[in-house]
PADRENKOL-578287 format. One line per 3 residues: for each residue x, y, z of C-alpha. Coordinates in pm, 1 decimal. Layout:
% residues N
X:Y:Z; ...
% end
This chain:
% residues 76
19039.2:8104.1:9546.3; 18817.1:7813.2:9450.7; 18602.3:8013.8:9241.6
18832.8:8205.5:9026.7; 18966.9:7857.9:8881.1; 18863.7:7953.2:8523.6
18575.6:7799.0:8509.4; 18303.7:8002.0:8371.9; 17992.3:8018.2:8650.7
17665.3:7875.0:8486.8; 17348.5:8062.2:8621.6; 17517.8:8074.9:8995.1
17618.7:7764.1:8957.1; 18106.8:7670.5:8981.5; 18253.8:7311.0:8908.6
18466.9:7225.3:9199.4; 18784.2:7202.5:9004.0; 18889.4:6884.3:9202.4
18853.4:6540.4:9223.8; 18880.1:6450.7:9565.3; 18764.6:6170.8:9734.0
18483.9:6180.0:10058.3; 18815.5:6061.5:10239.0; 19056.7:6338.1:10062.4
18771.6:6611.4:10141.4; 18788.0:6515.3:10514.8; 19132.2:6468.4:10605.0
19168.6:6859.5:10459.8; 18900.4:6977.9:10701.9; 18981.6:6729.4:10978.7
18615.2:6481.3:11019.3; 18585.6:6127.2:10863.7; 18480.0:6031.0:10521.6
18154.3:5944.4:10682.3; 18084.6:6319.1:10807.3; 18139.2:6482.7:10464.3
17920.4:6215.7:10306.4; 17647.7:6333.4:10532.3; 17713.3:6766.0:10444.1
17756.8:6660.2:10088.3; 17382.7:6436.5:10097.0; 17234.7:6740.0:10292.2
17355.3:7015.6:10102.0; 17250.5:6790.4:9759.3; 16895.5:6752.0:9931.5
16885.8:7165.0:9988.6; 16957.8:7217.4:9602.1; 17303.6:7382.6:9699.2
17506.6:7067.4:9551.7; 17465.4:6846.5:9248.3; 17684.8:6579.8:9069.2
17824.0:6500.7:8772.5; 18020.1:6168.5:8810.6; 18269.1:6241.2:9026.3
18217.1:6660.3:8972.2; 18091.4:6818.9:9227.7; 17884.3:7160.2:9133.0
17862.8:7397.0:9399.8; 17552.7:7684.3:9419.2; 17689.3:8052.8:9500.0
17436.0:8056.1:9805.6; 17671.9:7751.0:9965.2; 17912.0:8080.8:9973.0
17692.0:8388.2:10078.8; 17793.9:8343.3:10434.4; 18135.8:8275.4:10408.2
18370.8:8578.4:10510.8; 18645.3:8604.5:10317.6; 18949.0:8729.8:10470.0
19162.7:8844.0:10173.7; 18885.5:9123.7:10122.8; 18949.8:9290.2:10438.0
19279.5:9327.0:10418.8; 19234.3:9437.0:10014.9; 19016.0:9736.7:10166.0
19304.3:9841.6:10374.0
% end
């Protein structure tokens, strides 16, 4: 999971721990470069992104909404 890289959360706050590029980060969810620039300006203008060079810093709340699938079958 992308979150249990290591990397110690800061306040709610996880380091992508990749360097991708807009290109990179498209081609793995299937829309152009351009698309991702646009969801990574929007969720930096909502507070739920910031950067650090080429870092990326992701807010928890980017995740609340996201099921996650290995959960429900832990429960089982």
């Amino acid at each position: 999971m992308l979150l249990d890289g290591g990397i110690e959360p800061k306040a709610g706050w996880y380091t992508v721990p990749l360097t991708l590029t807009h290109e990179e980060y498209g081609q793995i969810i299937n829309v152009t470069r351009v698309t991702i620039s646009r969801i990574l300006a929007l969720w930096q203008s909502e507070g739920l992104i910031c950067r650090e060079n080429k870092t990326i810093i992701v807010h928890h709340q980017l995740f609340d909404d996201v099921y996650d699938w290995l959960s429900y079958f832990s429960e089982k």
